[in-house]
C-alpha positions in Angstrom: 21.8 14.9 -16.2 18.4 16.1 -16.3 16.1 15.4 -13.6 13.6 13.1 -14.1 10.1 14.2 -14.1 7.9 13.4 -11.0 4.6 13.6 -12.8 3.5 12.2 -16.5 3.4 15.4 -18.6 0.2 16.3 -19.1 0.6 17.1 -22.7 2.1 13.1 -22.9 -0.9 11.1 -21.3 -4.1 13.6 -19.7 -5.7 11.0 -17.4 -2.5 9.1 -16.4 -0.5 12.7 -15.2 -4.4 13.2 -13.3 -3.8 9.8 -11.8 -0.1 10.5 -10.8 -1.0 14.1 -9.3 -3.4 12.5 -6.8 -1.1 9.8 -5.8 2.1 12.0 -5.5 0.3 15.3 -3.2 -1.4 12.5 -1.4 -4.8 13.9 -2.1 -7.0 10.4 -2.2 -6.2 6.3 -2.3 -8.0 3.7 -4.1 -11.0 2.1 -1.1 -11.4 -1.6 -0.9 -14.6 -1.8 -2.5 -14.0 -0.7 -6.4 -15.3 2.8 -6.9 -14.8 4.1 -3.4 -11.9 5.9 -2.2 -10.1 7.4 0.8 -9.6 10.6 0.9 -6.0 11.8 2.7 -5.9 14.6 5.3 -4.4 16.6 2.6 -7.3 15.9 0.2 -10.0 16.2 3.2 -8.1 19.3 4.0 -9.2 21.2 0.5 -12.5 19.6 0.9 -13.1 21.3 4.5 -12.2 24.6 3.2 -14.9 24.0 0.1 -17.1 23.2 3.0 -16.8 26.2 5.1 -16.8 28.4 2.3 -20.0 26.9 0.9 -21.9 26.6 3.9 -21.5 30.2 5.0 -22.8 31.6 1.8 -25.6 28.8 2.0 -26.6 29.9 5.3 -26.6 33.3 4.2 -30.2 32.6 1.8 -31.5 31.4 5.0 -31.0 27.7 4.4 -30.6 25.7 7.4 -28.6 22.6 8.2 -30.0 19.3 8.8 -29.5 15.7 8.4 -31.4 12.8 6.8 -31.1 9.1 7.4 -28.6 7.3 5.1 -30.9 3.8 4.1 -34.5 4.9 2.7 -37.1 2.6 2.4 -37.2 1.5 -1.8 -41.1 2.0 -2.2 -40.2 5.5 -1.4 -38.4 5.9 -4.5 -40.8 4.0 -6.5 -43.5 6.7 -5.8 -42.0 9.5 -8.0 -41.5 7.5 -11.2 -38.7 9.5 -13.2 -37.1 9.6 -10.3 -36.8 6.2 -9.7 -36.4 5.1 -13.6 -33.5 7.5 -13.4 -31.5 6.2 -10.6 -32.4 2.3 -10.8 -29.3 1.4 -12.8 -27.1 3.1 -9.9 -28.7 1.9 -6.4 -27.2 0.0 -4.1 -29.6 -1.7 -2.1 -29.8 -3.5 1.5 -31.8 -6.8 2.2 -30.3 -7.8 4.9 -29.8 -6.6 8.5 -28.8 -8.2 12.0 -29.0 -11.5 10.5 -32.4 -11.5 8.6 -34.0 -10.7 5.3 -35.4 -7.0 5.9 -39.3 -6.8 5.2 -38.9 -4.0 3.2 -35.4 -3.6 1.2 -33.8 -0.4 1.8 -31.8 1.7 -1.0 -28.1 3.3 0.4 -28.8 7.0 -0.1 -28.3 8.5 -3.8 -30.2 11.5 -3.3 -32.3 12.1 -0.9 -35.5 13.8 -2.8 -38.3 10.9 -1.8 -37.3 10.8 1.8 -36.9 14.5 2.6 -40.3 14.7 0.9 -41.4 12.2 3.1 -40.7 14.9 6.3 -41.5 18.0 4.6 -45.2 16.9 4.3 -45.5 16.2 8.0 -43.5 19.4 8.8 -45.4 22.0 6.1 -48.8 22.7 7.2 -49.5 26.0 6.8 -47.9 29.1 4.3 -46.9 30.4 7.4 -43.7 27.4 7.3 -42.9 28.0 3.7 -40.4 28.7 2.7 -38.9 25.5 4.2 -35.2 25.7 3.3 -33.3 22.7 4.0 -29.5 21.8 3.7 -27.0 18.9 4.6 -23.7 17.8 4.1 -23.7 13.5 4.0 -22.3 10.9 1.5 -24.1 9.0 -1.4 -23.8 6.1 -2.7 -24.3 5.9 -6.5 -22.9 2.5 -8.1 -20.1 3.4 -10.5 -19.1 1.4 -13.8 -16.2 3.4 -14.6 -14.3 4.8 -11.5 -12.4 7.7 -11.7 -11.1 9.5 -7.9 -12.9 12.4 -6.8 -14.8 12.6 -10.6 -16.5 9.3 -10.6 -17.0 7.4 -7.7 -19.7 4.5 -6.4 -19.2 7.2 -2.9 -18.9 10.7 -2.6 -19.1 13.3 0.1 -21.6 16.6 -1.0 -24.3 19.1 0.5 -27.7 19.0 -0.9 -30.1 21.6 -0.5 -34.4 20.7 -0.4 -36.7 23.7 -0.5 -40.5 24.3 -0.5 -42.2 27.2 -1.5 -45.3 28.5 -2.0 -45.7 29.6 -5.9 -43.9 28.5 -8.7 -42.0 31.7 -8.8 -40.4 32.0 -5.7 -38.9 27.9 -6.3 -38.0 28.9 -9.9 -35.9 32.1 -8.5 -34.4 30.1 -5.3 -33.0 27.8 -7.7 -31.6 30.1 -9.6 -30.1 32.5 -6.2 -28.4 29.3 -5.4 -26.4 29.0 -8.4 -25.9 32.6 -8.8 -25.5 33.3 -4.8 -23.4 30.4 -3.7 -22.1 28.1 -6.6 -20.8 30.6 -8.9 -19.9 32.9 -6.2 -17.6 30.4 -4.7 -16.4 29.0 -8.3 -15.1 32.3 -9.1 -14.2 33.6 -5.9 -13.0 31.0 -4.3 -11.8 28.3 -6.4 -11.2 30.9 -9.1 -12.4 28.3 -11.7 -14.3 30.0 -15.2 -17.3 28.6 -15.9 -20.6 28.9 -18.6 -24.0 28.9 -16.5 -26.7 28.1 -18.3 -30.0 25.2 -18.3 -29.7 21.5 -19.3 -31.7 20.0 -21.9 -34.4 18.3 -21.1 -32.1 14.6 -22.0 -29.6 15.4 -19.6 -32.0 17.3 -16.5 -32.1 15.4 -13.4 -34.5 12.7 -13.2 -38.0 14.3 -11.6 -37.3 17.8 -12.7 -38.4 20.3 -14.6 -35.9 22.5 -15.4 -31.9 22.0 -13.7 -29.3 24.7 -14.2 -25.8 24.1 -14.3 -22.3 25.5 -13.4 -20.0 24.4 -16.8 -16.3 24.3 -16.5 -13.5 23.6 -18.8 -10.8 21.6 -17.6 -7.0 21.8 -18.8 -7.3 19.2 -21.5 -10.8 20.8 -22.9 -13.2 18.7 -21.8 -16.3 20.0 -19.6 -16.8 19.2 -16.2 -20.3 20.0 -14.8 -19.9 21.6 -11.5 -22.8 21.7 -9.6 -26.2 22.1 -10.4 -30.0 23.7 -9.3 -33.2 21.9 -10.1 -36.9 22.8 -10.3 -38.4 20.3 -9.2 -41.9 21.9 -9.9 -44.6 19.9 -7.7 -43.9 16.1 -8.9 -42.5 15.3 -5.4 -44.8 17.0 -3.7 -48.0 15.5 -5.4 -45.9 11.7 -4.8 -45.8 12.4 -1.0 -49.0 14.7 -1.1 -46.4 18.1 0.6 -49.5 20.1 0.7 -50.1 23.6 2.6 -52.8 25.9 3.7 -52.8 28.7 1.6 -53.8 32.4 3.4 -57.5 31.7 0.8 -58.0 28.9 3.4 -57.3 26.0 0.5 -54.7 23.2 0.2 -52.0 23.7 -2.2 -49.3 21.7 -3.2 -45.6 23.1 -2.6 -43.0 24.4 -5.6 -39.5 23.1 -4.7 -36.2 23.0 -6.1 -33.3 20.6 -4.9 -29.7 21.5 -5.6 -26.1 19.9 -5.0 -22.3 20.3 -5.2 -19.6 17.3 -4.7 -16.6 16.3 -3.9 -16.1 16.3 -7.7 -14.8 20.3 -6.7 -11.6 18.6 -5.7 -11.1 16.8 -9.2 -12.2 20.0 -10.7 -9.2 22.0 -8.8 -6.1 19.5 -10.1 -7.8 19.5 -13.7 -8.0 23.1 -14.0 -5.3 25.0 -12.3 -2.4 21.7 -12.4 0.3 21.8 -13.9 3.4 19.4 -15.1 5.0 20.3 -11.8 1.4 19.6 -9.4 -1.3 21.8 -8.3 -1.6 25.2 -7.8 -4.1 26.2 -5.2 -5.8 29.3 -4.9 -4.7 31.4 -1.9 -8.1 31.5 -0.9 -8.9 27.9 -0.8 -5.5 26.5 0.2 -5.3 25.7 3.8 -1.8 26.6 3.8 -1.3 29.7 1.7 2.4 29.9 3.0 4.9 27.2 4.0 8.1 29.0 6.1 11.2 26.6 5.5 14.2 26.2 7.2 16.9 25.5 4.8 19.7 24.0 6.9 19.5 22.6 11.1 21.0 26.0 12.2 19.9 27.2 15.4 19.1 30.9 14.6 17.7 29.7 10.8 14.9 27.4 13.1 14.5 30.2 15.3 13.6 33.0 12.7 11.3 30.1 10.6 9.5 29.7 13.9 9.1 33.2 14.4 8.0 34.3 11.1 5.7 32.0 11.0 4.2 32.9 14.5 4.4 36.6 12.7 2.5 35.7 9.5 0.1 33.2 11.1 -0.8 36.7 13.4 -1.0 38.8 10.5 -4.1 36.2 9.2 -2.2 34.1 6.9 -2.9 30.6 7.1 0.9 29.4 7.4 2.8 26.1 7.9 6.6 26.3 9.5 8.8 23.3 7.6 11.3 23.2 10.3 11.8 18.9 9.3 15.7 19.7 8.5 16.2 15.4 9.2 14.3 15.6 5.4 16.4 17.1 2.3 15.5 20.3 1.8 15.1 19.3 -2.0 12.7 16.8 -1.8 10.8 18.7 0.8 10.4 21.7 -1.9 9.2 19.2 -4.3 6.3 18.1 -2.2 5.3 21.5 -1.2 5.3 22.3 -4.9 3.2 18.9 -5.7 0.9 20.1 -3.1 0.5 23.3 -4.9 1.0 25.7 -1.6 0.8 29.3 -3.2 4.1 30.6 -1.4 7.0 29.1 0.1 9.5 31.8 2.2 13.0 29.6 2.4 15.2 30.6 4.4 19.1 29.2 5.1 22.0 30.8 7.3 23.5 33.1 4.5 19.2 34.6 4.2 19.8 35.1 7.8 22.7 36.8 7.4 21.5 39.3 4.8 17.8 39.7 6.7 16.3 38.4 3.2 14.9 35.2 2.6 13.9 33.6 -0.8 9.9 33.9 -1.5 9.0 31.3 -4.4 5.3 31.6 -5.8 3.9 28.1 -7.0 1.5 29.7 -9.0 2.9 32.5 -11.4 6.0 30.3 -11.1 9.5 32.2 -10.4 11.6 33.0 -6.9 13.5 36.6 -5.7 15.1 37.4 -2.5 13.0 39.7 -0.5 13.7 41.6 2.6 12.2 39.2 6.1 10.8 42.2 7.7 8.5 43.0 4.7 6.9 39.6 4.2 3.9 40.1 6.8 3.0 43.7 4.0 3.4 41.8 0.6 2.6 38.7 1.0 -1.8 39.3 1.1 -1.4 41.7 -2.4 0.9 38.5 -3.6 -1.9 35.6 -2.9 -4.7 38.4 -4.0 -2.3 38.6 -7.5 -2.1 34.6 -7.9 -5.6 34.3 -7.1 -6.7 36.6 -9.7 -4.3 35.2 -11.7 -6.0 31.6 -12.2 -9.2 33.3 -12.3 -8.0 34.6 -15.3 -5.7 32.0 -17.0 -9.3 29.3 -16.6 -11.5 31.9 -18.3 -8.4 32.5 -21.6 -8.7 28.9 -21.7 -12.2 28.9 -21.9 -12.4 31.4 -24.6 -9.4 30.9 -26.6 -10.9 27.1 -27.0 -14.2 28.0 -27.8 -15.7 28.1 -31.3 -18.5 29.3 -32.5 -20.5 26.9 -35.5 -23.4 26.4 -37.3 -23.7 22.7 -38.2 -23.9 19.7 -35.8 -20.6 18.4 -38.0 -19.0 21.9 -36.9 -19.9 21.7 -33.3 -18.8 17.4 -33.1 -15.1 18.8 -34.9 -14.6 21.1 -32.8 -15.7 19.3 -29.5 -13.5 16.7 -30.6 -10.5 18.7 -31.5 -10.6 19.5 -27.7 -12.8 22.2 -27.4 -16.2 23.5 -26.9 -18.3 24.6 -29.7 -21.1 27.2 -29.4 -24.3 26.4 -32.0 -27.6 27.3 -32.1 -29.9 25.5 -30.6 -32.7 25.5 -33.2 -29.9 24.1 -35.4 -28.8 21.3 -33.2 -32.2 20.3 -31.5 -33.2 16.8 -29.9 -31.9 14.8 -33.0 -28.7 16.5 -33.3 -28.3 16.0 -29.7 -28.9 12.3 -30.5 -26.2 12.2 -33.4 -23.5 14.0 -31.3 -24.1 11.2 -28.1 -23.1 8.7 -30.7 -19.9 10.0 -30.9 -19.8 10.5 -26.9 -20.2 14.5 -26.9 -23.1 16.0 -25.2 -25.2 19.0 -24.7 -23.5 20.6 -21.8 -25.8 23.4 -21.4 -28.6 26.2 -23.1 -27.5 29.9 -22.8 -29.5 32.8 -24.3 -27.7 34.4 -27.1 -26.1 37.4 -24.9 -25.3 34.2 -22.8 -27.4 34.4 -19.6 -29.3 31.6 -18.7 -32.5 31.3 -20.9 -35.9 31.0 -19.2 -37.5 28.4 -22.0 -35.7 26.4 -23.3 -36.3 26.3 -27.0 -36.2 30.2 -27.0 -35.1 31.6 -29.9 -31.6 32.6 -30.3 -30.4 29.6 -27.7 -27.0 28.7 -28.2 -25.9 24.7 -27.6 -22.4 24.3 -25.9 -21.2 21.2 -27.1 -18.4 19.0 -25.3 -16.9 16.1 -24.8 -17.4 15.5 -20.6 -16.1 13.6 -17.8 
């Protein structure tokens, strides 16, 4: 009799396999309070591994960590007014506190633009502090209608970055360091997850920006995920919370400053684009166990050698995890190490021992061969470097074997609705097209230039439109 799937196949029901993937690798739970969620020391796990790898390449611009406070007072938010017009619908707000009605209500944190501003003008005096280059890693609270775990939620943990410069230039080419530097660094290196940089339009650009880039990934289904994003923010904060400096010609200036972001979200991102009908496949360089040593059978000399290999591998810089739990069925334990999406497993059972081999099973090209135990600690870093590259490349044939290229608005709204992404030019499409294709819930993912780099203007000619139905 055939085994009964642990998952829903993904080809049956998208959303409801997603669903089922969290639950079974014990990634997140539902919170209390609809929208949030909790996310399991599995889940946590991936997301401190996102962390470290961002924040080193952050700190490597010069950025700095810091920390804000989490309640900011609402007339801040009031003072830049696209700002505020943009996140109204979303706020959560506080009115009372220690048993009294506040004087002033205070908004939960859902970017933290207004009151960063509100410090950077006491802190920037002079040129001589610019470029101020602030970063930190908190949670925000943005209130959610439709919750969905780690894509949509009324909570999420992220790192936002607030800079101030002195001329427009230097803000406009921070920005876009940051999402060449560190977001699509870490996308492709890292999380080994394609994606389509390019420049929002100016209907979906954050709220008090002038210009926000964007990191565009397709997931397994076809739909786009946006993955992180850079703004511009030009001087609209800074002229709100007058951020003002004295410029080397003795005069005050206002600062230039961008603002950029990454989520949580990542972690959605991961099952949707590398999962499979089996679980998730993590990249090597991500996972925070790249290899699990099992110990078939409660033999004596099989828990000895599990224990010593992984002592072995662990010294050799592999980040390694001995399964020694022989009280569990060895079954269902290589079930949940394959749900969890561990790059490698190295099994090993008395009649291994005997031959000095021991079964290697790869997660991520799929497939299991006896090698010898002595040679693990030399093939197993060109293995994860193989499956790492690998999903690097199976996201990007996704990408571009689902990508078609139109010339109508009907074109690009068939193929985004097919399951795809559709590539039309811009000066076809333009702000009404954009309005006829939201009717039919696609959007405007990003502008790229026609050799597809990211376009300076906007309405430059030979702009392409990538068109997509989005989570």
């Amino acid at each position: 009799m055939a085994k009964a799937p642990v998952l829903t196949p993904r080809a049956d029901d998208f959303p409801r396999w997603y669903q089922d993937l969290i639950n079974k690798a014990e990634l997140a739970d539902n919170g209390p309070v609809r929208g949030t969620m909790v996310i399991r020391p599995y889940g946590y796990g991936l997301w401190e591994r996102m962390q470290a790898e961002m924040d080193a390449r952050i700190k490597r611009t010069g950025t700095e960590n810091a920390y804000f406070p989490l309640l900011i007072p609402q007339s801040y938010l009031t003072r830049e007014a696209d700002h505020v017009e943009g996140f109204a619908p979303e706020l959560a707000v506080v009115t009372h506190g220690g048993g009294k009605e506040l004087e002033e209500p205070a908004v939960v944190r859902p970017t933290s633009e207004t009151i960063v501003n509100e410090y950077f003008s006491k802190w920037v005096q002079s040129y001589r502090d610019l470029p101020l280059l602030i970063n930190q890693w908190a949670n925000v609270v943005r209130w959610e209608l439709r919750p969905r775990l780690f894509l949509r939620t009324s909570e999420f943990l992220w790192q936002e970055g607030h800079t101030a410069h002195a001329t427009y230039e230097e803000a406009r080419d921070f920005a876009a360091r940051i999402q060449r530097e560190v977001y699509g660094d870490f996308l492709e290196n890292v999380l080994a997850i394609d994606f389509v940089s390019g420049r929002k339009t100016v209907k979906e650009r954050f709220a008090g920006a002038v210009n926000t880039l964007t990191l565009e990934s397709m997931m397994g289904d076809g739909k786009a995920l946006q993955m992180v994003t850079s703004h511009e923010l030009g001087q609209n904060f800074a002229k709100a919370f007058n951020t003002r400096y004295l410029s080397k010609e003795g005069t005050q200036e206002l600062v230039w400053q961008t603002s950029w972001g990454s989520t949580t979200r990542m972690i959605g991102a991961l099952v949707m684009t590398h999962g499979d009908d089996d679980g998730l496949r993590v990249p090597p360089r991500l996972a925070q166990i790249q290899v699990v040593v099992l110990a078939i059978k409660a033999d004596e000399a099989v828990l000895a050698k599990v224990r010593e290999l992984g002592d072995r591998l662990t010294a050799a810089g592999l980040r390694v995890r001995v399964d020694d739990r022989t009280d569990v069925p060895f079954g269902r334990r290589a079930v949940d190490w394959e749900l969890k999406g561990v790059p490698v497993r190295v099994e090993i059972g008395p009649r291994d021992l005997e031959n000095g081999t021991a079964m290697l099973a790869r997660r991520i090209p799929g497939g299991k061969e006896p090698v010898a135990i002595d040679a693990l600690e030399g093939l197993l870093p060109g293995v994860l470097d193989e499956d790492q590259a690998l999903l690097l490349r199976q996201s990007r044939e996704r990408r571009e074997s689902r990508t078609t290229d139109v010339s109508t608005t009907e074109e690009a709204a068939e193929a985004a609705l097919a399951g795809g992404w559709a590539r039309v030019p811009w000066a076809t499409l333009g702000e009404e097209g954009e309005a006829r294709l939201a009717e039919q819930s696609l959007t405007v993912r990003c502008l790229i230039a026609e050799d597809g780099s990211v376009p300076d203007d906007g309405d430059a000619p030979g702009n392409l439109a990538i068109v997509a139905r989005a989570y």
